[in-house]
TIFI-993504 format. One record per residue (C-alpha): residue number from 1; residue in three letters; x, y, z. Coordinates in pm, 1 decimal, padded with zeros to 6 digits, always signed. Layout:
<nodes>
NODE	NUM	ala	X	Y	Z
...
</nodes>
This chain:
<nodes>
NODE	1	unk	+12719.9	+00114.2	+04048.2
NODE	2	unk	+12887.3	+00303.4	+03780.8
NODE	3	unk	+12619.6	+00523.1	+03578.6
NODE	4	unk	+12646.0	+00740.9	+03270.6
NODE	5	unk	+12467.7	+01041.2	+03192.6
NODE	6	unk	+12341.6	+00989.6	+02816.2
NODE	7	unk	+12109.9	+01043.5	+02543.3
NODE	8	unk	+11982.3	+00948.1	+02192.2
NODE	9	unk	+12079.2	+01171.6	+01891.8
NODE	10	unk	+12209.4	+01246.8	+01534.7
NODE	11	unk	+12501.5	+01395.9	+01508.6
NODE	12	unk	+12537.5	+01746.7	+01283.1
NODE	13	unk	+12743.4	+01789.6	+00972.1
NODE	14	unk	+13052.4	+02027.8	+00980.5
NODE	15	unk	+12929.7	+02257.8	+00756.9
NODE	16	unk	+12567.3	+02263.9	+00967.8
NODE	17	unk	+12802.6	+02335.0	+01256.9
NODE	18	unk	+12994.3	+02643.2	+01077.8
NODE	19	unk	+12640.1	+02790.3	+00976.9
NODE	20	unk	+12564.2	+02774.2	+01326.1
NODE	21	unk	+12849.5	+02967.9	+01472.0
NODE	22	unk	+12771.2	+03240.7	+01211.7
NODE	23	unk	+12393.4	+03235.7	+01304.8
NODE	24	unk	+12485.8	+03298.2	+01726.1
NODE	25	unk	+12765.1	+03560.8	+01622.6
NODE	26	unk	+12473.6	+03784.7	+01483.1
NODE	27	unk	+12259.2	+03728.8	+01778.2
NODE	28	unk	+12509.2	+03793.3	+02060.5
NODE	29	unk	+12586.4	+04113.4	+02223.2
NODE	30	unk	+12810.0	+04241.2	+02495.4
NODE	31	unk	+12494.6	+04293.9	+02693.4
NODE	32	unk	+12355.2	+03905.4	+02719.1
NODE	33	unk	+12467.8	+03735.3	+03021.4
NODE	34	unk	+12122.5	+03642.9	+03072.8
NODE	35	unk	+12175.0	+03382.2	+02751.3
NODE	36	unk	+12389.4	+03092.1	+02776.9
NODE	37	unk	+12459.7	+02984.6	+02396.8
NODE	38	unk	+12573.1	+02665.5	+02311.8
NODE	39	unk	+12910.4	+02578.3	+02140.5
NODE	40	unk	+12867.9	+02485.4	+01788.3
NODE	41	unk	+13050.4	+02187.5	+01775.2
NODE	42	unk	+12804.5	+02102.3	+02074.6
NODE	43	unk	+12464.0	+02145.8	+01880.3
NODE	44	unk	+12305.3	+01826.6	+01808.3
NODE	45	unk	+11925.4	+01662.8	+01704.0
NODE	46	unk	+11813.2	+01485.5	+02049.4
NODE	47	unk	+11577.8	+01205.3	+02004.1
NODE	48	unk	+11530.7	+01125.2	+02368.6
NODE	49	unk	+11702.8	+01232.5	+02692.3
NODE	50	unk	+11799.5	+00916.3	+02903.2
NODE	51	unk	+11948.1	+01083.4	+03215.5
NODE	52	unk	+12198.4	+00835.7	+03439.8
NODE	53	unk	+12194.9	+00485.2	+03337.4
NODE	54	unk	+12386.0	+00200.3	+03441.9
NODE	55	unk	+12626.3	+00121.7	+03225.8
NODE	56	unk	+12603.4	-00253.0	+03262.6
NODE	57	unk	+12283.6	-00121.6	+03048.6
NODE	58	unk	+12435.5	-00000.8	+02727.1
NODE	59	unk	+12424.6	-00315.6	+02536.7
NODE	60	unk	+12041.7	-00325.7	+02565.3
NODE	61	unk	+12020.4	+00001.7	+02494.3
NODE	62	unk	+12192.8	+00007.0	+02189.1
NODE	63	unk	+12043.5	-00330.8	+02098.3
NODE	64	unk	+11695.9	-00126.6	+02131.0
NODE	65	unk	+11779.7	+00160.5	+01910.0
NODE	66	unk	+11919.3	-00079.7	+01646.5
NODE	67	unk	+11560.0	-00263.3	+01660.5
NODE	68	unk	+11406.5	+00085.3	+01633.0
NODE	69	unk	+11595.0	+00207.8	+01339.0
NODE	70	unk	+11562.5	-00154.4	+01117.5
NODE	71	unk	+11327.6	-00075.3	+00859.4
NODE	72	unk	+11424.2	+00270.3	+00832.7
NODE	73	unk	+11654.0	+00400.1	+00531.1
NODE	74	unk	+11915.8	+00703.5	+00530.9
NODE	75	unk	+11750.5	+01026.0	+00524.3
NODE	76	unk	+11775.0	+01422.1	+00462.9
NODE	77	unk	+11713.5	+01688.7	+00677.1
NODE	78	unk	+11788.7	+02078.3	+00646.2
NODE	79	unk	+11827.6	+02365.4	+00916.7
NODE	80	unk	+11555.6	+02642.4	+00851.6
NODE	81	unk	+11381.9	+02937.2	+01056.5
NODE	82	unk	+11469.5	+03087.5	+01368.9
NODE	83	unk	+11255.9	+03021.1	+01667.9
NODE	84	unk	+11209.6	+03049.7	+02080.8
NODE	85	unk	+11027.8	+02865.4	+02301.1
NODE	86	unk	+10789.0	+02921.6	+02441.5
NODE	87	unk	+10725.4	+03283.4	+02320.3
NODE	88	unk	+10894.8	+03562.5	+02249.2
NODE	89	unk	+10781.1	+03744.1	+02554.6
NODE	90	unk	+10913.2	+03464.6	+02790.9
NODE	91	unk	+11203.8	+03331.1	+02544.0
NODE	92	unk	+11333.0	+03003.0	+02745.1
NODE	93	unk	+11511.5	+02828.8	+02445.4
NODE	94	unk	+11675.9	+02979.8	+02128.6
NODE	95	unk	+11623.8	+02702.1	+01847.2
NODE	96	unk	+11657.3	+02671.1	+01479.8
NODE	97	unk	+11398.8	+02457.5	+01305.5
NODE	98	unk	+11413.5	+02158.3	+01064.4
NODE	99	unk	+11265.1	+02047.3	+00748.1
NODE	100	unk	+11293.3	+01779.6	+00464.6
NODE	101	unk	+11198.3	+01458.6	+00536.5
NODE	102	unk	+11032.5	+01495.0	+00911.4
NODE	103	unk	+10798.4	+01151.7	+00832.5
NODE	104	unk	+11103.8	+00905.9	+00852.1
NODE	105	unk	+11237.2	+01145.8	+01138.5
NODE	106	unk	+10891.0	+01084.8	+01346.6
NODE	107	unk	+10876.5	+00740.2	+01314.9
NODE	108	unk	+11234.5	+00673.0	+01411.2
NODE	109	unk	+11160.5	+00888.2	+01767.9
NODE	110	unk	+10889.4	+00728.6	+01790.6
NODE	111	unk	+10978.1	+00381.5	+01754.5
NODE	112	unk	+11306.1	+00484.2	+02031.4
NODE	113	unk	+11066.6	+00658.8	+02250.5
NODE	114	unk	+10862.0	+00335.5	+02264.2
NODE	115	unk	+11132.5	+00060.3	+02265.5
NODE	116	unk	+11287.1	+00352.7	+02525.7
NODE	117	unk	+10970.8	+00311.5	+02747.3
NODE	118	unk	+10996.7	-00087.7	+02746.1
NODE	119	unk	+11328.8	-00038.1	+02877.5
NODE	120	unk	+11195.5	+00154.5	+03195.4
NODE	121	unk	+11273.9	+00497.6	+03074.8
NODE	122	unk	+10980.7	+00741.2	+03105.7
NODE	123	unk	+10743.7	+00856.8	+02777.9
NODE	124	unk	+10878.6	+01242.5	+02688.1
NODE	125	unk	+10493.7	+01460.9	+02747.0
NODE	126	unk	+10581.5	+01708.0	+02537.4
NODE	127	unk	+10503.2	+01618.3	+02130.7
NODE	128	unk	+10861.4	+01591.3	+01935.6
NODE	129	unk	+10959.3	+01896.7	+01812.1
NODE	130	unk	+11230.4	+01885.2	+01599.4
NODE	131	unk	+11498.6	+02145.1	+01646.1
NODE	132	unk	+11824.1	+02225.6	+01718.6
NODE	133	unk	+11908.5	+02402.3	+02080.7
NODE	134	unk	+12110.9	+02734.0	+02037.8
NODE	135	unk	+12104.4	+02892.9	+02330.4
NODE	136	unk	+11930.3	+02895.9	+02695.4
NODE	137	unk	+11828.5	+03210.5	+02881.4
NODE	138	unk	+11951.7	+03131.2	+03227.0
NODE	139	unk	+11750.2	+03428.0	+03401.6
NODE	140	unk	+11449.2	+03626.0	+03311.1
NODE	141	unk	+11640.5	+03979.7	+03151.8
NODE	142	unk	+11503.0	+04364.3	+03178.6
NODE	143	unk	+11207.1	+04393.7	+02966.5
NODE	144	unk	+11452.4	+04681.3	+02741.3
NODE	145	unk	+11715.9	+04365.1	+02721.7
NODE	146	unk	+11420.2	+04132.9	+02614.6
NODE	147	unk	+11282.5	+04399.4	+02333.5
NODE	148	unk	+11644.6	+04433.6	+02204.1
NODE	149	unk	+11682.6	+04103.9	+02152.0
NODE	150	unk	+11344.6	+04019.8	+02004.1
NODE	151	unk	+11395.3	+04299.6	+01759.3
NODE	152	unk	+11728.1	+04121.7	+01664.6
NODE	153	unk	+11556.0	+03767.9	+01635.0
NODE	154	unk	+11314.1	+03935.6	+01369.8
NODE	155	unk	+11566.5	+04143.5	+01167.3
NODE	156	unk	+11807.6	+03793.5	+01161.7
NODE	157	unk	+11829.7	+03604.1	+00840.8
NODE	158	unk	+11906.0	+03217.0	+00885.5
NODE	159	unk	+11976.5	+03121.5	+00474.9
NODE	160	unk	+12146.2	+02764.0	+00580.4
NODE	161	unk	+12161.3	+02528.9	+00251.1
NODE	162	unk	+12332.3	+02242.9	+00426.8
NODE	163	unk	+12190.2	+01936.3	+00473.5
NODE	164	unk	+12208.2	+01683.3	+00692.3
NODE	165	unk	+12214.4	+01314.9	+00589.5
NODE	166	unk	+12099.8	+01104.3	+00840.4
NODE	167	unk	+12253.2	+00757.8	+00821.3
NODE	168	unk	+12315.4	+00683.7	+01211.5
NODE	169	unk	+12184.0	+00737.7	+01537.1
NODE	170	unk	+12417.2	+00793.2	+01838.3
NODE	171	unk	+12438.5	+00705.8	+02188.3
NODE	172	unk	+12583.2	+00967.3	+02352.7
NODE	173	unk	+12745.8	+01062.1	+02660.5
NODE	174	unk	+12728.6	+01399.0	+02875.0
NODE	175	unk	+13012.0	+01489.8	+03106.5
NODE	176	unk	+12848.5	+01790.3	+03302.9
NODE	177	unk	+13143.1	+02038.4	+03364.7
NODE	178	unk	+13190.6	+02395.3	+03492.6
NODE	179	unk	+13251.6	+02547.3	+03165.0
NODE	180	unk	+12905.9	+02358.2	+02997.2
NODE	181	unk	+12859.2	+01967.6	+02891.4
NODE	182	unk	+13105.2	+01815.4	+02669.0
NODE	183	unk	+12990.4	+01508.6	+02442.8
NODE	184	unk	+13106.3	+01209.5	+02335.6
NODE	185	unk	+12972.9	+00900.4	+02117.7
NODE	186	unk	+12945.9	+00601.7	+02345.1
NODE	187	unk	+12746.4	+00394.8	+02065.1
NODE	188	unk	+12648.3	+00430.4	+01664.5
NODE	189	unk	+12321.2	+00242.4	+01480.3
NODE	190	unk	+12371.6	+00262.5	+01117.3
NODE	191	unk	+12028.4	+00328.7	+00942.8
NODE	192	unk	+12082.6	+00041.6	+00637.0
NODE	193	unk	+11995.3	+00114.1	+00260.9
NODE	194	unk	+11783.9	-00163.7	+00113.2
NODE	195	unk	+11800.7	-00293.5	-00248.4
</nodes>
């Protein structure tokens, strides 16, 4: 049976794009082959990670995240702060945070995390934490490397005015590859303005 590898997200403006680029430039260095950073135009706002699924499936999915989204009116995010998880002394993910209106961005997880589970599709543990993925440290670097770089993360300004209207939710599609996953919309919920 013919599967897809896919996921549940909102898709970043240009401009939040552009700001990212500029933000990884500063933190790179000749020196970081321990941190695989992800393209720009690659960065995206996951709501839940679906792994393989049929594809004889995609209707229902869809149909699910359009029931999870009624009821739920365009909103605004923006990109602010710099952050790591889980520390800075064991850095796994390089991510930059999100404000604005988190409440309506809670509930619509929430409500495709649950219509998600119905489907058969595993309850995330972990709480929702909003942010935006820049980079993944694919080895544990010298401690020296690891002080460098910390120093950098603290001495880094991140002044991003963009925002990011939120008026759709994506299915998408990832196409593992040796040179890092490319995406591509399979799918697109429009959230609906009501009078």
């Amino acid at each position: 049976m013919d599967t897809v590898r896919s996921f549940i997200a909102i898709e970043l403006p240009q401009a939040v794009r552009t700001e990212i680029g500029l933000l990884q430039n500063k933190l790179q260095t000749p020196q970081q082959n321990w941190i695989k950073w992800v393209a720009p135009e690659s960065v995206h706002l996951t709501l839940k990670f679906l792994g393989d699924i049929a594809i004889d499936r995609l209707e229902e999915i869809i149909a699910a995240m359009e029931d999870a989204s009624s009821g739920i009116v365009p909103f605004k995010l923006k990109v602010q702060e710099l952050g790591v998880f889980p520390n800075l002394n064991r850095i796994r993910v390089i991510w930059v945070g999100l404000t604005g209106d988190l409440e309506k961005l809670q509930i619509l997880q929430t409500n495709i995390e649950e219509n998600m589970e119905i489907l058969g599709f595993p309850a995330e543990e972990r709480k929702f934490t909003p942010h935006l993925t820049l980079g993944r440290v694919r080895f544990q670097p010298p401690s020296s490397d690891l002080q460098k770089f910390t120093r950098l993360m603290e001495i880094t300004k991140f002044d991003c005015s963009c925002e990011i209207d939120v008026d759709a939710v994506k299915l998408m599609k990832s196409e593992l590859t040796p040179k890092g996953a490319i995406y591509s919309k399979i799918g697109s919920i429009k959230l609906k303005t009501f009078s």
